[in-house]
C-alpha positions as CSV (number, residue, x, y, z in Angstrom):
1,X,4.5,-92.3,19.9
2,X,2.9,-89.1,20.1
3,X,1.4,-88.1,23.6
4,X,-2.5,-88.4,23.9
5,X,-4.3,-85.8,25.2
6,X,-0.7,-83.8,26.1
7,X,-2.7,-80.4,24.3
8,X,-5.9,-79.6,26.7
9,X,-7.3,-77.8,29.1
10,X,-7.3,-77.0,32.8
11,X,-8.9,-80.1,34.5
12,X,-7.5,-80.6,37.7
13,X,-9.8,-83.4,39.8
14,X,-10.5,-82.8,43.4
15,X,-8.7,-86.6,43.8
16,X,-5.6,-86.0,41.8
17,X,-5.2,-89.4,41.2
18,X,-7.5,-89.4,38.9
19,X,-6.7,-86.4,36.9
20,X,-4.1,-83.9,37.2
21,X,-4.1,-81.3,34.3
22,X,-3.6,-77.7,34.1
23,X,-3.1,-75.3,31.4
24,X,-1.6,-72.1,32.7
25,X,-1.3,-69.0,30.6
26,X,-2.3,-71.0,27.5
27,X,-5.3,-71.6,25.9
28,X,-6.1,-74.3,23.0
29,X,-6.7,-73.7,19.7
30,X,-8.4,-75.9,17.3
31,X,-6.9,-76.2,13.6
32,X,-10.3,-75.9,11.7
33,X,-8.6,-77.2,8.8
34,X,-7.6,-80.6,10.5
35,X,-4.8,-80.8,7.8
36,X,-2.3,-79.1,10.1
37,X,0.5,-80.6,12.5
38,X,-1.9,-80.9,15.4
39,X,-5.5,-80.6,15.4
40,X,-5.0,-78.9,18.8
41,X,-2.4,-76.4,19.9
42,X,-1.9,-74.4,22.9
43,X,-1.5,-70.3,21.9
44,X,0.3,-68.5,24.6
45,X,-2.6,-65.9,26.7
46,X,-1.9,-62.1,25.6
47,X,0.4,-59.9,27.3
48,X,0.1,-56.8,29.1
49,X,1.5,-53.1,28.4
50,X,0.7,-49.4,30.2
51,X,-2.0,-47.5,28.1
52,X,-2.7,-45.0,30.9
53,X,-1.3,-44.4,34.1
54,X,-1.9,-42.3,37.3
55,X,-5.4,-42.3,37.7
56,X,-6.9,-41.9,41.3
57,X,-7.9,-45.3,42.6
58,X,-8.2,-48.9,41.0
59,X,-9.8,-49.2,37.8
60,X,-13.8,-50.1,38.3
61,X,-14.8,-50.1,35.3
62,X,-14.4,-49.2,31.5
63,X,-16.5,-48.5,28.9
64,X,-16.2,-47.4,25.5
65,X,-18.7,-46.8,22.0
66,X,-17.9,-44.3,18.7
67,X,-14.6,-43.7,19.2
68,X,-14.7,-42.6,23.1
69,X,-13.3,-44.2,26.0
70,X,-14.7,-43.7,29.9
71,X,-13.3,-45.2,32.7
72,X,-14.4,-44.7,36.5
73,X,-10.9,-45.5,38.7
74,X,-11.7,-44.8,42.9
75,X,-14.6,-42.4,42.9
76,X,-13.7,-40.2,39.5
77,X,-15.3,-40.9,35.9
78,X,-12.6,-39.9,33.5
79,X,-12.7,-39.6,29.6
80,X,-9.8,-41.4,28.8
81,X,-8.0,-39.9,24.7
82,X,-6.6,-42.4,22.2
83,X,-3.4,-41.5,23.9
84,X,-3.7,-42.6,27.2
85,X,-4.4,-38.7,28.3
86,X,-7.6,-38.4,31.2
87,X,-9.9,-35.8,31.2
88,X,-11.5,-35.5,34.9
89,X,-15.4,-35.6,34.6
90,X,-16.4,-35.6,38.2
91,X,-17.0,-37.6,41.2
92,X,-19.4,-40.8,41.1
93,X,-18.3,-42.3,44.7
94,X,-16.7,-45.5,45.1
95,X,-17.6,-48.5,47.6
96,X,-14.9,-50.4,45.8
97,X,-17.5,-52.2,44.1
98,X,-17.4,-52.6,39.8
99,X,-19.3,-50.0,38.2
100,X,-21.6,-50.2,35.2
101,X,-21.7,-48.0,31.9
102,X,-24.1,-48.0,29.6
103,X,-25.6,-45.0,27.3
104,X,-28.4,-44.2,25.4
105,X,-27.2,-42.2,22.3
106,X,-27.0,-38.7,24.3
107,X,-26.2,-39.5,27.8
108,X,-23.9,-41.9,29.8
109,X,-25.5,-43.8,32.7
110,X,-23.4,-44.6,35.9
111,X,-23.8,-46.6,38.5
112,X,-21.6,-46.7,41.3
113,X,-21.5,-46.7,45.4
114,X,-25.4,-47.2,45.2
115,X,-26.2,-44.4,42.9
116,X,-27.6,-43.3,39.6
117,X,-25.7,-41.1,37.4
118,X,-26.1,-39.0,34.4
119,X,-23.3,-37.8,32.0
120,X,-24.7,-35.2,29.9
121,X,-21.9,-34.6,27.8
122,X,-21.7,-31.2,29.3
123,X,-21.6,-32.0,33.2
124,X,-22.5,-35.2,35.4
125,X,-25.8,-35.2,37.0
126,X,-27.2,-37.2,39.9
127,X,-30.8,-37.9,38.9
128,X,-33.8,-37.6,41.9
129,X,-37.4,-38.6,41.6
130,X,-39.7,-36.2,40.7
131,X,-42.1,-34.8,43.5
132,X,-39.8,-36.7,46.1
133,X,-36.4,-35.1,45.0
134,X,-34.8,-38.2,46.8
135,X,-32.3,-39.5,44.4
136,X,-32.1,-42.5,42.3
137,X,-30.8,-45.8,43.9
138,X,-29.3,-48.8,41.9
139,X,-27.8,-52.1,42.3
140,X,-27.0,-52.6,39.0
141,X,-28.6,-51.6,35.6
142,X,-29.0,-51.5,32.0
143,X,-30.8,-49.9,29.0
144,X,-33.1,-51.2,26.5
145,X,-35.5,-50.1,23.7
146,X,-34.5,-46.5,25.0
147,X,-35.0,-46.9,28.7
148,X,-32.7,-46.6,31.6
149,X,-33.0,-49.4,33.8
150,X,-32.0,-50.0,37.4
151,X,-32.6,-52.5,40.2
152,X,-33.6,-50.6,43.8
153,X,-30.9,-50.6,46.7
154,X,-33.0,-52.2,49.1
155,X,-34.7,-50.3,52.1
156,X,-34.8,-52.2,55.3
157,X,-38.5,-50.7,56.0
158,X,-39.8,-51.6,53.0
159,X,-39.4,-55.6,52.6
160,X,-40.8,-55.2,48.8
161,X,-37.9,-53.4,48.1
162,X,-35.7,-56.0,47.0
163,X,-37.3,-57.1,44.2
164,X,-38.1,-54.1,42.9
165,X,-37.0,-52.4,39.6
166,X,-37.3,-49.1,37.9
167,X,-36.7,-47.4,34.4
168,X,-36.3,-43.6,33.5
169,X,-38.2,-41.8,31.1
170,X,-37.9,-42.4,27.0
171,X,-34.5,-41.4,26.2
172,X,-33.7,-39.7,29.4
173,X,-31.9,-40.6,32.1
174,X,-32.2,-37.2,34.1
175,X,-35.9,-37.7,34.7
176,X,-37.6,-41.0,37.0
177,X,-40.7,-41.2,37.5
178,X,-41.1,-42.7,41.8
179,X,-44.1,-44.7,39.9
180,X,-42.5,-46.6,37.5
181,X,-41.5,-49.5,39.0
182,X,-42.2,-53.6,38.9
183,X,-41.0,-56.2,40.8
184,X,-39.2,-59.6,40.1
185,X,-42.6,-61.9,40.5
186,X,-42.0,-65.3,39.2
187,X,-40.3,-66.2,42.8
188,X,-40.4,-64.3,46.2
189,X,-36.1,-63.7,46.2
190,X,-34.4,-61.4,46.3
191,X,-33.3,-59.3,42.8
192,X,-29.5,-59.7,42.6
193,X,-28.7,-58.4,38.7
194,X,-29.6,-57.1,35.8
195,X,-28.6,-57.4,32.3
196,X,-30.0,-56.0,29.0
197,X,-29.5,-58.6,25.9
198,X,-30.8,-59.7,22.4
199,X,-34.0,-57.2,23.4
200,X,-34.9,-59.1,26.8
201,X,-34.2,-57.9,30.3
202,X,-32.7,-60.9,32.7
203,X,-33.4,-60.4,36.1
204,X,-31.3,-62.4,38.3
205,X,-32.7,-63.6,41.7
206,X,-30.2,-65.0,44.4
207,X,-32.6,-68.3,43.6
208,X,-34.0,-67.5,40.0
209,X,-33.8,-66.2,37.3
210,X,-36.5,-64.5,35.0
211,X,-37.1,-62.7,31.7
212,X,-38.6,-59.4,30.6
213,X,-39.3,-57.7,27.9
214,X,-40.7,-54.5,26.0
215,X,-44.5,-55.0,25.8
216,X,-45.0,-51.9,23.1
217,X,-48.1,-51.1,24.9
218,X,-49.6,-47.6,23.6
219,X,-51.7,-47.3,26.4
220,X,-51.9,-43.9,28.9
221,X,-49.9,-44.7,31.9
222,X,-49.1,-48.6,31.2
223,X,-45.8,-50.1,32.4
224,X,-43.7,-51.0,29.5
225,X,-42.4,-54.1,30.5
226,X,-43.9,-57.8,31.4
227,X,-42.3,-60.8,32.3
228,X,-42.1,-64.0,29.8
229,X,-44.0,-66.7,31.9
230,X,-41.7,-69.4,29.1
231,X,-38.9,-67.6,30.3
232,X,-38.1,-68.7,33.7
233,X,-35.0,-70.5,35.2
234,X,-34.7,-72.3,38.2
235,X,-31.1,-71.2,38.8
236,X,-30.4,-67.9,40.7
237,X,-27.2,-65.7,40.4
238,X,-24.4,-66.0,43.7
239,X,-22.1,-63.5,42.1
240,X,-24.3,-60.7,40.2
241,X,-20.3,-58.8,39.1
242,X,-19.9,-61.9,37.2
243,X,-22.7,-62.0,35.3
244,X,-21.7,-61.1,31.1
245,X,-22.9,-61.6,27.2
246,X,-21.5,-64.3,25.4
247,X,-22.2,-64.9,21.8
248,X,-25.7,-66.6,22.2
249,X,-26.6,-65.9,25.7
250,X,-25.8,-65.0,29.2
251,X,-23.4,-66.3,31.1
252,X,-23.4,-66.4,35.1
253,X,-22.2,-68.2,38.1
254,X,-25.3,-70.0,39.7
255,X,-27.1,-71.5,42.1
256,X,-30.3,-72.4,43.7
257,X,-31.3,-73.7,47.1
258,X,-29.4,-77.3,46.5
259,X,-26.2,-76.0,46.2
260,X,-24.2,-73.5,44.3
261,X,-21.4,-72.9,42.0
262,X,-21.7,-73.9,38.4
263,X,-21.2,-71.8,35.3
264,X,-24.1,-71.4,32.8
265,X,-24.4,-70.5,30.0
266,X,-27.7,-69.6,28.7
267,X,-28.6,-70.2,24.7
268,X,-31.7,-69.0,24.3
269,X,-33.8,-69.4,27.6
270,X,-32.1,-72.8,28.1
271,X,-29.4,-72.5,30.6
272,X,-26.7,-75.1,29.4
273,X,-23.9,-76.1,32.3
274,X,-20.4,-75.0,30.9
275,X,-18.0,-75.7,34.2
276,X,-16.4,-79.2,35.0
277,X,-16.6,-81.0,37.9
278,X,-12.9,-80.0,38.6
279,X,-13.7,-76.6,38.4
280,X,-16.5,-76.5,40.7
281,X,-14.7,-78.4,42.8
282,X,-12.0,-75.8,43.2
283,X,-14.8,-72.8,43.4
284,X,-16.0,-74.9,46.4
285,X,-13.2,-75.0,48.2
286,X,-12.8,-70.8,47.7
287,X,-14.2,-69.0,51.3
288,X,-16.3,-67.4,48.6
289,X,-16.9,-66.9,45.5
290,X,-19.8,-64.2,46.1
291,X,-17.6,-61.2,44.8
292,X,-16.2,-62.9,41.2
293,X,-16.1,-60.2,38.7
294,X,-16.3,-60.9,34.7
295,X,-15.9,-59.7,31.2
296,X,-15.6,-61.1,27.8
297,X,-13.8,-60.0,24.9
298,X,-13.4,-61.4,21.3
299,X,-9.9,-62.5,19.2
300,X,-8.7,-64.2,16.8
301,X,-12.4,-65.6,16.9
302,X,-12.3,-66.8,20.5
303,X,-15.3,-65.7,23.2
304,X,-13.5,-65.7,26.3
305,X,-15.0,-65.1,29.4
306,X,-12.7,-64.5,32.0
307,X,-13.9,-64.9,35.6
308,X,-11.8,-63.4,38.4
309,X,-12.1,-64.3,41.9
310,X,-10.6,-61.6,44.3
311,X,-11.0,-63.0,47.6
312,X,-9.7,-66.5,46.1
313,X,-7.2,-64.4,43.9
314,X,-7.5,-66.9,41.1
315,X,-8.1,-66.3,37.3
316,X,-10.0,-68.7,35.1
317,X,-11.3,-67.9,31.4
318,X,-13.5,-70.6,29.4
319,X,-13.2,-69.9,25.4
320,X,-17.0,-69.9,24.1
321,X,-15.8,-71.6,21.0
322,X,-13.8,-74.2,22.1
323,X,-15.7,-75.1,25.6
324,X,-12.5,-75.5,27.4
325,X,-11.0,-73.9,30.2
326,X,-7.6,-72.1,31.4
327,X,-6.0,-70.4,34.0
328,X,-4.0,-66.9,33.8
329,X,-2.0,-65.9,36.7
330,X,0.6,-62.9,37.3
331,X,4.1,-63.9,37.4
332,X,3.9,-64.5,41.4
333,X,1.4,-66.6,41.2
334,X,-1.5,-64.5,41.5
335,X,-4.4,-63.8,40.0
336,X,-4.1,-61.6,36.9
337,X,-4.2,-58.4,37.1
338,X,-7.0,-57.0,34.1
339,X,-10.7,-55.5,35.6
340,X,-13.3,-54.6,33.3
341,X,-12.6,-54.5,29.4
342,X,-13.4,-52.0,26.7
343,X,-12.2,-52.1,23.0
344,X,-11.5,-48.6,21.4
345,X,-9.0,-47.3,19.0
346,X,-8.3,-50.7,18.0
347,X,-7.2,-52.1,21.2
348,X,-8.2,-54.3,24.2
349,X,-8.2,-52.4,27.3
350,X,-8.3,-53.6,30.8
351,X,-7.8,-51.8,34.1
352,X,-5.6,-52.5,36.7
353,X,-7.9,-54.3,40.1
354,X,-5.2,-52.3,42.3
355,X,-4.3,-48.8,40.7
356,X,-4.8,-46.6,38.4
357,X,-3.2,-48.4,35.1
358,X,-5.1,-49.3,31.8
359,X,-3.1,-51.4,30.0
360,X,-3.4,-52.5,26.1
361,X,-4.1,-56.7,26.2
362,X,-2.6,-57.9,23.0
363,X,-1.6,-61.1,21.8
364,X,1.4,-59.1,20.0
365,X,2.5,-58.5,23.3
366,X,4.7,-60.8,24.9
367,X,5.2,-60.0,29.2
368,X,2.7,-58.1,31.6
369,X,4.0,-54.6,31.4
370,X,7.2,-55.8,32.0
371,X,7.1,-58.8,33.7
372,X,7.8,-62.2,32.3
373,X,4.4,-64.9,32.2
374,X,5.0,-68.0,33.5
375,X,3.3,-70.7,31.1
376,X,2.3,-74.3,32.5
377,X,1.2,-77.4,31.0
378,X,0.6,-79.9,33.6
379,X,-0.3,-83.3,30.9
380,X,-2.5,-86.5,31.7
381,X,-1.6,-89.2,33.6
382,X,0.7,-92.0,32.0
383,X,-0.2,-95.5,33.1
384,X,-0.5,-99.2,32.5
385,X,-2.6,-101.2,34.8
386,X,0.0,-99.8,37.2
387,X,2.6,-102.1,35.7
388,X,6.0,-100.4,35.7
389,X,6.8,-98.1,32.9
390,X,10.3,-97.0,31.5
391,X,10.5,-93.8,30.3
392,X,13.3,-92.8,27.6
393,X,12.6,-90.2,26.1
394,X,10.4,-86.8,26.1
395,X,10.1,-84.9,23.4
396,X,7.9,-81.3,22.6
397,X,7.2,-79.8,19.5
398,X,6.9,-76.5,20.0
399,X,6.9,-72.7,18.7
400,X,9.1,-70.0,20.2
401,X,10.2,-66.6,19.1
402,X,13.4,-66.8,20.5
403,X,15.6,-69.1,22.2
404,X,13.9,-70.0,25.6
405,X,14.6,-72.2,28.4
406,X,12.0,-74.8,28.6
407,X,11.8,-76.6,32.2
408,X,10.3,-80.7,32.8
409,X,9.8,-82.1,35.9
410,X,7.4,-84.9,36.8
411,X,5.4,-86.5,39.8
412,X,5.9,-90.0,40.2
413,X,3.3,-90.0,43.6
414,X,0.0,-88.6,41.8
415,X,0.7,-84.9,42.2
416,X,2.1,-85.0,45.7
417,X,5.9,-84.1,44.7
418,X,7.7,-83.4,41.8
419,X,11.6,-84.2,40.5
420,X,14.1,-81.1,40.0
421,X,13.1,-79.0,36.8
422,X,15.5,-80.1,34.1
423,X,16.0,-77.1,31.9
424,X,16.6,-77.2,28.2
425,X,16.9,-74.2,26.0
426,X,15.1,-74.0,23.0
427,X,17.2,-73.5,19.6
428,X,16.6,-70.5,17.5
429,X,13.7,-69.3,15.9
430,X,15.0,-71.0,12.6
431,X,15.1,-74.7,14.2
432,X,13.9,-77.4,14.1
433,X,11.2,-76.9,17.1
434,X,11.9,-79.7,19.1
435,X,13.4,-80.1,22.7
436,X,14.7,-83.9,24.0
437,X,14.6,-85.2,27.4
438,X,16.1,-88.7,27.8
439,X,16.9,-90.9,30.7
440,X,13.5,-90.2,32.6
441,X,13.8,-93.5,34.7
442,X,10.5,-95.6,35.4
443,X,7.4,-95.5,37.6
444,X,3.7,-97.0,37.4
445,X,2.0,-93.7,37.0
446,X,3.8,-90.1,35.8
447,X,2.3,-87.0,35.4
448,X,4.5,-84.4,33.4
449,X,4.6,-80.7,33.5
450,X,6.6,-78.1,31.5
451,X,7.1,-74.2,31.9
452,X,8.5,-71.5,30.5
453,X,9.1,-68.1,32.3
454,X,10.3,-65.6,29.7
455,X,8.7,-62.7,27.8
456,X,9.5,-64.7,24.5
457,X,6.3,-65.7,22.4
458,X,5.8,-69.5,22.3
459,X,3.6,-72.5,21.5
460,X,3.2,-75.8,22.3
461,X,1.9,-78.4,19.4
462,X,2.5,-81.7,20.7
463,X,4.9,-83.6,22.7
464,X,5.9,-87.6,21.7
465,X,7.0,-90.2,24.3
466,X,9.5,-93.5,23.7
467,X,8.6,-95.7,26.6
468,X,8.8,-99.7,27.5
469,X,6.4,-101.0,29.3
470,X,7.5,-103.3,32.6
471,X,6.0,-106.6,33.6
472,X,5.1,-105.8,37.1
C-alpha cells in the first residue's frame, strides 16, 4: 500500500509520541495538475555556490534594483559588479546588527549601527538635522510615496522617544527637518519596526501593531502621514529583523502581553496565524528568539520566507503557497548559512552570516559551495491500536540525478532511539526509481526516516509499505 502522509512537512510535536515528522532540506511541492504520480512531492532545497568573496566582515545586508547590486559586509557599503568584483563605497559602522537598504530613485538610504545614511551616487553622506546639525538616528526604516522614513534610536532623557518616527524631505534623504516627526499613538509601547508595503506604513510596537498612511494633505506645514484607526492589531513584533513582505501582506514573529511566539501573516489588516503548534513549541524552548532575522524570495512559484534564528542556530522557511513548513541546515547540522537576499543579474544572492561570501542560491545547484546537504524525511507514525505490526517491506519512489546512497533507519520507542542506517544505493539515473528494504521485523508503533548526504540532485515522490498486522 502506499504510505499515507510519507510526503509533508516539518511537524515535530513537543510530545513525540504523538507526532514525529521532519522534512529537512526538502520542501513539498504540490502537482497542480493532480494527474501526476503524487499529488505531493518533496523538491530538494537549492544549493549554494561563491559569487563574491573577500569582503571585510559578515554580510549584513544586500540590496539590489536596475541592474545594481549593494551589499554592506562589517562596517563597508560595497557596489558589488555582475561578476562578483566590489567597489568600496565607504564606511557605514557595524554593531553586527542587519542593515536596511532602500532608495528613492536618486539616492540609497542606509541604516546601520544606529545611523542614517545617504548614498548619493557620488559619495556617502551622513545626514544631520537642520538648525541642530546633530545627525539622523534610526532603528529601522523605509520609504514611501517619496519619503524617507525612520524610527528614532531612543534617548534615555526623553521617554517620548521611543515611539517616535521621522521622515526626510520629498525626494531627499540629505535634508530632515528636527520637526517632522509623529509618534506610534494607538498604544503607549514601545516602536520596534518599520516596514513600507502596498502604500501603508506598519509600525510595529513590542505589544502592537499599527497602520499609516500618506494623507495627501496640501496644507502649509501639515504632517503627511495619519494613522488608520481600522487598522490596528493587537499583536506586537518580538523580533523586528524578522519582520518581511510576503505576497499579500506582512509577515512577523509576534506577540502581545499573553505570550509570544507565533508567526503571522497579515492579508490585508487581518493578521492570519501561519506557525503550528510544533513549531512554536520549538521557538519556546530557544533562550530566545529576539534576534531572528528574515527574507523571502520567489521560485519556481514558491514565497518562501525563511526565518533564521542565530542564537538558536536553527533554520526554518514556511512556502506562502503551500502553508507548510521545512527546515535547512548546513551539512554539520547547523543553521544555514544565507543572510539577507537580493536578486540581480538573474540570480538569487545571499550573504554569508559569518564572512564575507555572497553566494548564488540556485536550485541548479546541487552542494553548499562545496559541501554535500544532508536531506531528511522523518515520516508519520505507523500504528494499529498498538497491536503488533510486521513490517516486510519498504519501498521509496524517488528521483535522483545520479546513483546515491539512500539510508533507513527507524524508532521502534517514539523517537527516543533509532536502528543502524541501512544503506542502499540508488540505480542510475535511467532506472526504475525505486529502492527496497525488506525484513524490517515488527513493533506496535514505527516511525521511519530516510537521508541522503551527497551533492547529487534528488526527490522523493512516495514511499509504499507491505505489512501484516499482529493480534496483540
Amino acid at each position: 500500500m502506499e504510505f499515507p502522509g510519507f510526503i509533508g512537512g516539518t511537524y515535530e510535536s513537543r510530545s513525540l509520541p504523538a507526532n514525529a515528522q521532519r522534512c529537512v532540506n526538502y520542501y513539498p511541492e504540490v502537482d497542480e495538475s493532480r494527474s501526476g504520480k503524487s499529488n505531493v512531492i518533496l523538491q530538494p532545497t537549492p544549493g549554494l555556490a561563491v559569487f563574491s568573496s573577500g569582503l571585510a566582515g559578515a554580510l549584513r545586508g544586500l540590496w539590489a534594483g536596475e541592474g545594481r547590486l549593494f551589499a554592506v559586509a562589517g562596517a563597508t557599503l560595497y557596489e558589488i559588479d555582475s561578476d562578483g568584483g566590489p567597489t568600496i563605497l565607504g564606511n557605514v559602522g557595524d554593531d553586527g546588527k542587519p542593515v536596511q537598504m532602500f532608495p528613492n530613485g536618486n539616492q540609497l538610504a542606509i541604516i546601520s549601527n544606529g545611523l542614517f545614511w545617504v548614498h548619493t551616487g557620488v559619495e556617502l553622506i551622513q545626514p544631520v538635522f537642520t538648525d541642530t546639525e546633530d545627525p539622523v538616528t534610526a532603528v529601522q526604516g523605509g520609504f514611501l510615496d517619496g519619503y524617507f522614513l525612520v524610527i528614532d534610536v531612543p534617548d534615555a532623557e526623553d521617554p517620548a522617544s521611543v515611539r517616535r518616527f521621522r521622515h526626510s524631505a520629498l525626494q531627499d534623504g540629505q535634508t530632515w527637518d528636527p520637526l517632522d516627526y509623529a509618534s506610534k499613538e494607538g498604544y503607549p509601547d514601545q516602536l520596534v519596526g518599520m516596514l513600507a508595503d502596498h502604500e501603508d506604513l506598519w509600525l510595529s510596537g513590542s505589544q502592537t501593531t499599527e497602520v499609516w498612511r500618506n494623507n495627501y494633505s496640501t496644507a502649509p506645514e501639515s504632517f503627511p502621514w495619519e494613522r488608520d484607526p481600522g487598522a490596528f492589531i493587537h499583536y506586537g513584533n518580538i523580533a523586528p529583523w524578522a519582520t518581511v513582505r510576503l505576497p499579500e501582506g506582512l509577515g512577523w514573529l509576534a506577540g502581545d502581553p499573553r505570550g509570544h511566539a507565533m508567526a503571522f501573516y497579515a492579508v490585508g489588516y487581518r493578521p492570519q496565524r501561519v506557525s503550528t503548534h510544533a513549531i512554536e513549541a520549538a521557538w519556546a524552548a530557544y533562550s530566545t528568539v529576539a534576534d531572528a532575522e528574515g527574507y523571502t524570495y520567489l521560485e519556481d512559484g514558491h514565497n518562501f520566507w525563511v526565518l533564521q534564528f542565530p542564537t538558536a542556530d536553527a533554520t526554518w522557511v514556511y512556502d506562502a503557497i503551500t502553508k507548510l513548513w521545512h527546515e535547512r541546515q548546513a551539512l554539520d547540522g547547523s543553521r544555514h548559512r544565507s543572510r539577507g537576499h537580493a536578486y540581480v543579474f538573474g540570480k538569487h544572492l545571499v550573504g554569508d552570516f559569518e564572512d564575507g561570501t555572497i553566494y548564488q542560491m540556485s536550485l541548479s545547484l546541487t552542494d553548499d559551495a562545496g559541501d554535500d546537504i544532508k536531506r531528511i524525511r522523518t515520516a508519520p507514525y505507523i500504528h494499529q491500536e498498538e497491536a503488533r505490526i510486521f513490517h516486510h517491506r519498504f519501498e521509496l519512489d524517488y528521483e535522483a540525478a545520479a546513483t546515491v546512497d539512500v539510508a533507513l533507519d527507524w524508532s521502534d520507542d517514539k523517537g527516543l532511539t533509532w536502528s543502524t542506517p541501512r544503506a542502499v544505493a540508488t540505480g542510475a539515473p535511467t532506472a526504475d526509481g525505486r529502492v527496497i528494504w525488506r525484513r524490517l521485523g515488527e513493533a506496535r508503533h514505527r516511525i521511519y526516516r530516510t537521508t541522503i548526504t551527497s551533492g547529487v540532485r534528488t526527490a522523493l515522490l512516495k514511499a509504499h509499505l507491505r505489512l501484516t498486522p499482529g493480534t496483540s
